[in-house]
C-alpha positions as CSV (number, residue, x, y, z in Angstrom):
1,X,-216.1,36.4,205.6
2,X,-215.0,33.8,208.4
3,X,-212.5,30.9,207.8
4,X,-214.7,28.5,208.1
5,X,-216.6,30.0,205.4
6,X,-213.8,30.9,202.9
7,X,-212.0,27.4,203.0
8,X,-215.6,25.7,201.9
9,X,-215.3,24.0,199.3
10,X,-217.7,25.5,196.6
11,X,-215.5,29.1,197.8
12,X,-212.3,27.0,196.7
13,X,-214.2,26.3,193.1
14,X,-214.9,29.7,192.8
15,X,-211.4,30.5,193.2
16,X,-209.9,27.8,191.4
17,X,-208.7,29.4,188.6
18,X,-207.2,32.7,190.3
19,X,-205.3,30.3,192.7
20,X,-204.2,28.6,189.8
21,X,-202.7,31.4,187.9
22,X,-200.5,32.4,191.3
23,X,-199.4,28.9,191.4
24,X,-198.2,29.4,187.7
25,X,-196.5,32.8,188.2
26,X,-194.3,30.9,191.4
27,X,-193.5,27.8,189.0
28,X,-192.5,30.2,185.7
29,X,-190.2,32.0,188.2
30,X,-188.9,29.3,189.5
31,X,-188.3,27.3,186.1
32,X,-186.9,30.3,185.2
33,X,-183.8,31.4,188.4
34,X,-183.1,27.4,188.1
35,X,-182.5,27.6,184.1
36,X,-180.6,30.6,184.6
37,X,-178.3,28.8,187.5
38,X,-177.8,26.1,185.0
39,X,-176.7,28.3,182.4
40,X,-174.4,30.4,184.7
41,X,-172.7,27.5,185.7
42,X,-171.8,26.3,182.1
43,X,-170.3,29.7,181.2
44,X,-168.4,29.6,184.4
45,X,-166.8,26.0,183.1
46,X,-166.7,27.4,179.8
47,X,-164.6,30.6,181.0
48,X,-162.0,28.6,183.1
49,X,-161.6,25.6,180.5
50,X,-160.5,29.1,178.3
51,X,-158.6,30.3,180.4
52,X,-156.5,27.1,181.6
53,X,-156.4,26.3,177.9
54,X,-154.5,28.7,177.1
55,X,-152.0,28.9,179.6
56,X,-151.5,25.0,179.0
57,X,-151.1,26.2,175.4
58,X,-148.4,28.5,176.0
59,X,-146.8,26.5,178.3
60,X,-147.2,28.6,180.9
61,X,-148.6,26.5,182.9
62,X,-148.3,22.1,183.2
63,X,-150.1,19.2,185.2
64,X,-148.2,20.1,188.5
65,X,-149.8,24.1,188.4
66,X,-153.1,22.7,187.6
67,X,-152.9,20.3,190.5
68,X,-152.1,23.4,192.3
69,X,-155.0,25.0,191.4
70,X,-157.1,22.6,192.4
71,X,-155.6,22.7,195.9
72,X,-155.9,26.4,195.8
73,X,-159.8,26.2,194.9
74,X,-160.3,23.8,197.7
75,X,-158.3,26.0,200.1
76,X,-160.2,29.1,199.4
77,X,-163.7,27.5,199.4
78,X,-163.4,23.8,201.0
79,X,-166.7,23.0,200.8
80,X,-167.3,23.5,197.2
81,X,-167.2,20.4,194.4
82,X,-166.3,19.4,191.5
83,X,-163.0,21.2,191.1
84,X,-160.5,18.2,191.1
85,X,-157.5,18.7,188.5
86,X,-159.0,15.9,186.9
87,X,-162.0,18.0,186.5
88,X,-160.2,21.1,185.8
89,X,-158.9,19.5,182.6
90,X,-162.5,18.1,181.5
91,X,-163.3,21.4,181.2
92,X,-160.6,22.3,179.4
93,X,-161.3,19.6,176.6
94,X,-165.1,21.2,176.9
95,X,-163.8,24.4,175.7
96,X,-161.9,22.8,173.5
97,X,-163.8,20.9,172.1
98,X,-166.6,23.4,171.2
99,X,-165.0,26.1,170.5
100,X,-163.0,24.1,167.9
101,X,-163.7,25.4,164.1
102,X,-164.7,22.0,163.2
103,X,-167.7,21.7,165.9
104,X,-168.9,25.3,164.7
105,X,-168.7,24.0,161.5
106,X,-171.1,21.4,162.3
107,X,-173.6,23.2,164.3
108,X,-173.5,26.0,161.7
109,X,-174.1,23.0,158.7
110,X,-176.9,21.7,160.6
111,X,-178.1,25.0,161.6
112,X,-178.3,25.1,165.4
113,X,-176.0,28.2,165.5
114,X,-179.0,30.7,166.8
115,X,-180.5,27.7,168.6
116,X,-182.0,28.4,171.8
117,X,-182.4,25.0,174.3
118,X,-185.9,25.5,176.4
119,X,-188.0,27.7,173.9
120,X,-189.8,25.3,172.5
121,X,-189.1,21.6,174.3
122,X,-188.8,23.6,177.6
123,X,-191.3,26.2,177.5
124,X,-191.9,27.5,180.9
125,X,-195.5,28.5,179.9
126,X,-197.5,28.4,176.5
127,X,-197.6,32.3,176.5
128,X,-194.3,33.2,177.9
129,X,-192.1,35.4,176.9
130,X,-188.6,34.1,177.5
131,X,-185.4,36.4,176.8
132,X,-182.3,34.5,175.3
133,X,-179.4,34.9,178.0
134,X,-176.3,36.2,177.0
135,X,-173.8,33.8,176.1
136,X,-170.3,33.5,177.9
137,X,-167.7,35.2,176.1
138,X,-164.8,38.1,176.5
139,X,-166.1,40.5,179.7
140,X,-162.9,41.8,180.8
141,X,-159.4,41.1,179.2
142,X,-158.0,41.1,182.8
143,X,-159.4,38.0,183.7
144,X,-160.5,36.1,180.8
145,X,-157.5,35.5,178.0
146,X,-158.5,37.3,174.6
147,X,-159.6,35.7,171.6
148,X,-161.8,33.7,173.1
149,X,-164.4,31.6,171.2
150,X,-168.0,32.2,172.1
151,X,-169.7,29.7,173.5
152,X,-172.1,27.8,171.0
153,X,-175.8,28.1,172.6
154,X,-176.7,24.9,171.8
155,X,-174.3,23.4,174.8
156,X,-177.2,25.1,176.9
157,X,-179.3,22.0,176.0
158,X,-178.0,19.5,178.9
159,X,-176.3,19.9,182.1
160,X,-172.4,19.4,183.3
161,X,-172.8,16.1,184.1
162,X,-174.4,15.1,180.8
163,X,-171.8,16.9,178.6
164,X,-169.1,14.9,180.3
165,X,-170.4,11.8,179.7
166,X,-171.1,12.7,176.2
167,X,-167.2,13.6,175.5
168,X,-166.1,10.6,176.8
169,X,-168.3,8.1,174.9
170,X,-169.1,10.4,171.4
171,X,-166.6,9.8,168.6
172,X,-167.4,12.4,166.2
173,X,-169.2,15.9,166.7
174,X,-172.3,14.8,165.0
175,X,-172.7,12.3,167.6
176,X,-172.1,14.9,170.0
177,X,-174.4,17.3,168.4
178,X,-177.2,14.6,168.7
179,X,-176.9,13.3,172.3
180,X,-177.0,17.0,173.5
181,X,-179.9,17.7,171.6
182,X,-181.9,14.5,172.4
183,X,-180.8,14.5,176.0
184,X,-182.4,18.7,176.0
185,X,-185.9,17.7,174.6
186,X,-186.1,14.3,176.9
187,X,-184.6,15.9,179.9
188,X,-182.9,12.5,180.4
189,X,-180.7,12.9,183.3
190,X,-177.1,11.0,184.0
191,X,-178.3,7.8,183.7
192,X,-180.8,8.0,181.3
193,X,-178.4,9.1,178.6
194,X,-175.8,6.3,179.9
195,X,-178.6,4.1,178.6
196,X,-179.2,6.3,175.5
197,X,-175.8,5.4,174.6
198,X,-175.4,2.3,175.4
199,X,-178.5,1.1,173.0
200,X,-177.4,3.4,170.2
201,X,-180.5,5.9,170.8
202,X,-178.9,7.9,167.6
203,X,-179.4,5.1,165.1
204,X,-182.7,3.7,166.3
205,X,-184.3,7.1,166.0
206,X,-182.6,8.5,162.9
207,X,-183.2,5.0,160.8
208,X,-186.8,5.0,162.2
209,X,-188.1,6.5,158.5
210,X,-187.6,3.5,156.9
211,X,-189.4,0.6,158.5
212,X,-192.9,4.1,158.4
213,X,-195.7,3.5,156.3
214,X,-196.6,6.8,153.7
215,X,-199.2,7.7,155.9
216,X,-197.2,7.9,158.6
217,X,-194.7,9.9,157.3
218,X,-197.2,12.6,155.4
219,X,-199.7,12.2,158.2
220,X,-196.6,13.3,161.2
221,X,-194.1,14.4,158.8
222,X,-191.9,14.9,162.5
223,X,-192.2,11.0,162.9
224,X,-189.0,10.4,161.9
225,X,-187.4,11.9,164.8
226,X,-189.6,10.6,167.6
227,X,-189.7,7.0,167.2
228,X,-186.9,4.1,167.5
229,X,-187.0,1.4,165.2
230,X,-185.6,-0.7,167.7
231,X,-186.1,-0.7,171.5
232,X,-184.1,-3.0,174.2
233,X,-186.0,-4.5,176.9
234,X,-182.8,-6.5,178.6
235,X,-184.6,-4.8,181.8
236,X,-187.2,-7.1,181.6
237,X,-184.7,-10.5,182.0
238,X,-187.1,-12.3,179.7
239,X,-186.4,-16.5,179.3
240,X,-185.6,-18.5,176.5
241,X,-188.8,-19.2,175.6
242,X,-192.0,-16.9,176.2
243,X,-195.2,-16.1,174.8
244,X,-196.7,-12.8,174.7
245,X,-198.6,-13.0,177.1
246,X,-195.4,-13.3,179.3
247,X,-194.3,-10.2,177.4
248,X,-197.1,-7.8,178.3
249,X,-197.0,-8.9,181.7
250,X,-193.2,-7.9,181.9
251,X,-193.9,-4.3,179.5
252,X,-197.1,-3.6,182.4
253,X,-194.7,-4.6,185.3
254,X,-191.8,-2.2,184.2
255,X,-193.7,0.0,182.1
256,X,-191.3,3.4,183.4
257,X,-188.4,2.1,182.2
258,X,-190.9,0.8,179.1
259,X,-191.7,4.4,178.2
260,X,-188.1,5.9,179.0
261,X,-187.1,3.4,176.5
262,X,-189.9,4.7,173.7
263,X,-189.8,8.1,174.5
264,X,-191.3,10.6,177.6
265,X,-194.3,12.0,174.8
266,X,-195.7,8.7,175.6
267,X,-198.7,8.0,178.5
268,X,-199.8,4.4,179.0
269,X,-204.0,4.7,178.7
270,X,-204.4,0.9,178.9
271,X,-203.4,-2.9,178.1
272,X,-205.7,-5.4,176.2
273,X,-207.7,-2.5,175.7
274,X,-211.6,-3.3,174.5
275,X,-212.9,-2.1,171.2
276,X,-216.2,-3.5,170.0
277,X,-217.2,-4.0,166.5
278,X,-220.2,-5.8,165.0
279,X,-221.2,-6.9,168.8
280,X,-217.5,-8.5,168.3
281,X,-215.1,-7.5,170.9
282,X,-210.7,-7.5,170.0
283,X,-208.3,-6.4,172.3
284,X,-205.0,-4.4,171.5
285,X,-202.1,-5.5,173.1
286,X,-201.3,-1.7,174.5
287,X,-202.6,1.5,174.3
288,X,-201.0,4.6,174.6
289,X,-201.2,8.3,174.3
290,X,-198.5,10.6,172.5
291,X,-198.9,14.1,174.0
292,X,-196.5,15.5,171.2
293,X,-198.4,14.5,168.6
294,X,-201.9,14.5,170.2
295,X,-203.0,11.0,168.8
296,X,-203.8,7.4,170.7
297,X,-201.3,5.1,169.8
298,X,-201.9,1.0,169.6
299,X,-199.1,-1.4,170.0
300,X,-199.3,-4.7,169.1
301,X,-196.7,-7.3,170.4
302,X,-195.3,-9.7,168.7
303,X,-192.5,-12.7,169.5
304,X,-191.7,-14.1,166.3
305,X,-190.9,-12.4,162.7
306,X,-193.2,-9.9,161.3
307,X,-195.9,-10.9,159.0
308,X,-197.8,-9.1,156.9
309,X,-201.4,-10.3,158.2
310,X,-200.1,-8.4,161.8
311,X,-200.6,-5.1,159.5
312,X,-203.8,-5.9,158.7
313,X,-205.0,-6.4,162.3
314,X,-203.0,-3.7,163.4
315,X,-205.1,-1.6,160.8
316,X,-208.3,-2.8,162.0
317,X,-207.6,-1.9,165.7
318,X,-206.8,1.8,164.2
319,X,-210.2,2.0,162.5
320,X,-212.0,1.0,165.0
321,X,-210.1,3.6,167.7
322,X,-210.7,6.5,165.4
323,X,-214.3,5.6,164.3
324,X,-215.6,5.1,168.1
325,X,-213.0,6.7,170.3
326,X,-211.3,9.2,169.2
327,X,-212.4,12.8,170.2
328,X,-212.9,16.0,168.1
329,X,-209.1,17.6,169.2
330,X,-207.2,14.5,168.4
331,X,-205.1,13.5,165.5
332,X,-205.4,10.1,163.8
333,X,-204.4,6.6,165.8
334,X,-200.8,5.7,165.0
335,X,-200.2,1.6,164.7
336,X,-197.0,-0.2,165.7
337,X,-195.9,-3.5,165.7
338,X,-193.4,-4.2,168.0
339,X,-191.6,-7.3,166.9
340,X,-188.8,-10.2,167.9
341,X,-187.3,-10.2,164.2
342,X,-188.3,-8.9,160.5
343,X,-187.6,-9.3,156.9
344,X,-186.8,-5.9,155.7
345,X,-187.9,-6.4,152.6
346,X,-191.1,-8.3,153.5
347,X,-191.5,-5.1,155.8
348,X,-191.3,-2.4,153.0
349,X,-193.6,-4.6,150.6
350,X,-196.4,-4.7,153.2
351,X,-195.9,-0.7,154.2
352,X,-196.2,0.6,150.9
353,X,-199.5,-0.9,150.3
354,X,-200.5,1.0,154.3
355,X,-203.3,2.8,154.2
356,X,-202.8,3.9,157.8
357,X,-200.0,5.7,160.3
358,X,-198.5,2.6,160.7
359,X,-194.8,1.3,161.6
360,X,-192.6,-1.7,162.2
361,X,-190.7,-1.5,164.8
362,X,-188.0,-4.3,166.9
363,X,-187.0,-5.5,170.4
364,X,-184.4,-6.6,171.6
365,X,-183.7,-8.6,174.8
366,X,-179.9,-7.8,175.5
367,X,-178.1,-4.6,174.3
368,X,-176.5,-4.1,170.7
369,X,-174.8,-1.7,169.8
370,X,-175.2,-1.0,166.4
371,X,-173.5,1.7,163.7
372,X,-174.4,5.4,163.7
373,X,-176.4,6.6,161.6
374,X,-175.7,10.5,160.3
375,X,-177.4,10.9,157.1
376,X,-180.9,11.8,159.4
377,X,-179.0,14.0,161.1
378,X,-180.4,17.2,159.4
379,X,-183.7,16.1,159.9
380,X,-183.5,16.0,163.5
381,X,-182.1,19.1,164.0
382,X,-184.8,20.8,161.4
383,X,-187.4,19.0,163.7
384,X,-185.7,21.0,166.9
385,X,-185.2,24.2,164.9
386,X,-189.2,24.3,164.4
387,X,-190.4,23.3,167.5
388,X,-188.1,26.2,169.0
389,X,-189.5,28.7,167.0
390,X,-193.2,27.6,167.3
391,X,-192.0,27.9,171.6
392,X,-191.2,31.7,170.7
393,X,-194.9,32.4,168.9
């Protein structure tokens, strides 16, 4: 068989899916030596945070030797990073901080202890088997001080960088608990979870159950923990006065940082999109696909208070999506309104009559940061606990 011949393109068809499954086998293997770098580097920040820690602790050691370790690092390998005193001691408070009885307390209350980061939100492959690494603890008493805490696997769910920033904004270990979860299953990197916190990601997602119709919750019973009741668009730099029209335009012309904002599950299919019923055609405002929960999902846009009548349209678009466009391996159309301000009373009287998936949600044009919100706390990490072990089946 010449070249020429091979590289056709009905040849490349033929061989489509073989090629395929090599390009899968170099992608698993490569997923896999990066996860395994990441990991290797937290137990090796883990492991000197213990063993500075303790010499701090017995006084054996004060700022002035730790300065002088950094120095020495920097002598013996100049060109590596990261290894300031200033550093030195962030890792110190990491170990500390974790390996603390009331942080194992927490993740053991909210069972995460035999949690597992990547098996299910960061599954390499649908049928792949993936082998829990071991975590850092005690290897030789020469080098690494005894008693030693083990180190929680659940810190395995972000990177360095994200676990610092974490420490030095989170007040309580629930709140630390959370952002390291959350950041795991988004992948948000630095920045991302500097916005995170900065619009109160943990109270807009854990008080998301209450502005949810019925259906919504028995229909995605996991709903709770994937949607914000309140999203900030100060991005967008809107004016005093707008319509929504003006809205959309701004959503469609930053729609990255749009879907950041509501979640990565979400794909943008379309905006004003076109369903016909009766010979009548309607438009909803934006359309969207959840890849979590395999369903469409129609947003309408609103700039003034919520009104009960916007459920009512919002419930017709649905309809009319499932009756004519949804396929045969989708879930049913989930409705929200996204809204300037709402009654919350108003709100629960016009949900509890919802026949549909439906939810009210707000925006906000300029960050606010609001209170915490722990009682949802559990449900969260349920949500996590499942999804990991339906990565393992």
């Amino acid at each position: 068989m010449n070249i020429e011949h091979f590289t056709s393109e009905d040849n490349l068809l033929q061989f489509r899916d073989e090629f395929e499954t090599v390009c899968d086998i170099i992608s698993v293997h490569k997923r896999r030596a990066m996860n395994a770098v990441h990991n290797e580097s937290l137990c090796m920040l883990w492991e000197v945070g213990a063993f500075v820690s303790v010499k701090l602790k017995k006084a054996a050691w004060g700022e002035r030797v730790v300065r002088l370790l950094a120095e020495y690092i920097h002598t013996r390998s100049p060109k590596a990073k990261g290894w300031s005193y200033r550093t030195i001691y962030k890792m110190v408070q990491f170990y500390e901080t974790y390996s603390s009885e009331g942080f194992s307390e927490i993740v053991d209350h909210y069972k995460m202890q035999d949690y597992m980061p990547g098996m299910g939100m960061r599954a390499l492959a649908a049928n792949e088997e993936i082998v829990p690494i071991e975590l850092a603890q005690i290897k030789t008493g020469e080098f690494v001080p005894a008693g030693m805490a083990q180190m929680p696997s659940v810190l395995f769910s972000t990177g360095w960088s994200n676990h610092q920033l974490i420490m030095s904004r989170c007040k309580s270990d629930e709140q630390r608990l959370f952002y390291m979860l959350y950041a795991g299953r988004e992948q948000l990197e630095y920045k991302e979870l500097q916005r995170a916190l900065k619009t109160d990601a943990m109270s807009s997602i854990l008080g998301s159950r209450d502005v949810q119709s019925e259906m919504m919750k028995h229909e995605y019973p996991q709903s709770g923990v994937l949607f914000k009741d309140t999203v900030y668009l100060e991005m967008f730099g809107l004016p005093v006065k707008y319509k929504e029209l003006k809205l959309r335009k701004e959503i469609i012309l930053h729609m990255k940082d749009f879907i950041l904002e509501m979640g990565k599950d979400f794909l943008f299919i379309d905006d004003e999109h076109r369903v016909t019923v009766g010979g009548k055609t309607f438009k909803v405002d934006l359309l969207f696909y959840h890849r979590l929960l395999q369903c469409m999902v129609a947003i309408e846009l609103k700039t003034t208070e919520f009104h009960p009548k916007d459920l009512g349209q919002l419930e017709f678009y649905l309809e009319a999506l499932d009756q004519e466009e949804r396929r045969s391996n989708e879930n049913p159309s989930i409705g929200i309104i996204l809204c300037k301000s709402a009654d919350k009373e108003v709100v629960r009287f016009a949900l509890n009559r919802s026949m549909s998936p439906t939810m009210v949600a707000l925006y906000k044009e300029q960050l606010q940061v609001g209170t915490v919100i722990q009682r949802s706390l559990v449900e969260f990490c349920k949500f996590l606990n499942e999804e990991d072990r339906k990565g393992k089946q």
